[in-house]
N, C-alpha and C positions, 0 to 999 in steps of 0.2 A: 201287306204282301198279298199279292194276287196266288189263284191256280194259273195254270199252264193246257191248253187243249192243243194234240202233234195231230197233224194229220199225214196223214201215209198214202201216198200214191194217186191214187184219182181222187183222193176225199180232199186232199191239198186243193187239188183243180177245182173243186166244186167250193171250198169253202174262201179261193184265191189266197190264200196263203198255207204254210207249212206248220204253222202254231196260233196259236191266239192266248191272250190273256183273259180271265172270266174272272167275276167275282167267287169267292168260295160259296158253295152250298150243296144244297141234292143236284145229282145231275138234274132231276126232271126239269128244277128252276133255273139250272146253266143251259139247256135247249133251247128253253123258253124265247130265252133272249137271241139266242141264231135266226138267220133266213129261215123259216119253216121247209125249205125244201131240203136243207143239207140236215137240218131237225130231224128230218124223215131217214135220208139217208143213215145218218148214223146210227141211228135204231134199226136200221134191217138186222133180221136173225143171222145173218152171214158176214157180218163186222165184227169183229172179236174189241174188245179192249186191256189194256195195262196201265193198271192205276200203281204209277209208280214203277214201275218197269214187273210189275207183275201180273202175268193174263190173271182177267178175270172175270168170270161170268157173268157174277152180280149187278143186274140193273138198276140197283138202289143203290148206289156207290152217292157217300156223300162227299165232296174236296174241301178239304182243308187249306190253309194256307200253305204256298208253296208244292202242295201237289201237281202231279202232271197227268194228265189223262192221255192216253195215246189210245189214236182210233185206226184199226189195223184193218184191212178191205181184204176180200176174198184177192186171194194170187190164181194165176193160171200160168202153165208154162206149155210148153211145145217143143 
């Protein structure tokens, strides 16, 4: 059983799909394996994440099997 990576809003766009499967480990080594430009993206300081449907700060998050990582983008409204 895999992890789960959601991507949210313009990060969908950039990574052309809404989820992805990744092998489990540290994020650093689930990055690794992305385009390097959406790599970058997801690391900006203004990307929140929820491992598991719970925000959370920590950039050393390691996934397990069956985890889901959701990667949440600045909003703006008007």
């Amino acid at each position: 059983m895999n992890a789960r990576l959601l991507f949210l809003g313009k990060l969908a766009d950039l990574a052309g799909a809404a989820e992805m499967e990744v092998a489990p480990g540290p994020l650093e080594a689930v990055l690794a394996t992305l385009a390097p430009a959406l790599a970058v993206e997801l690391l900006g300081e203004r990307v929140r994440m929820a491992l598991n449907g719970e925000i959370t700060g920590d950039r050393a998050v390691v996934l397990g099997k069956g985890d889901e990582l959701a990667f949440l983008p600045p909003v703006s409204g008007g």
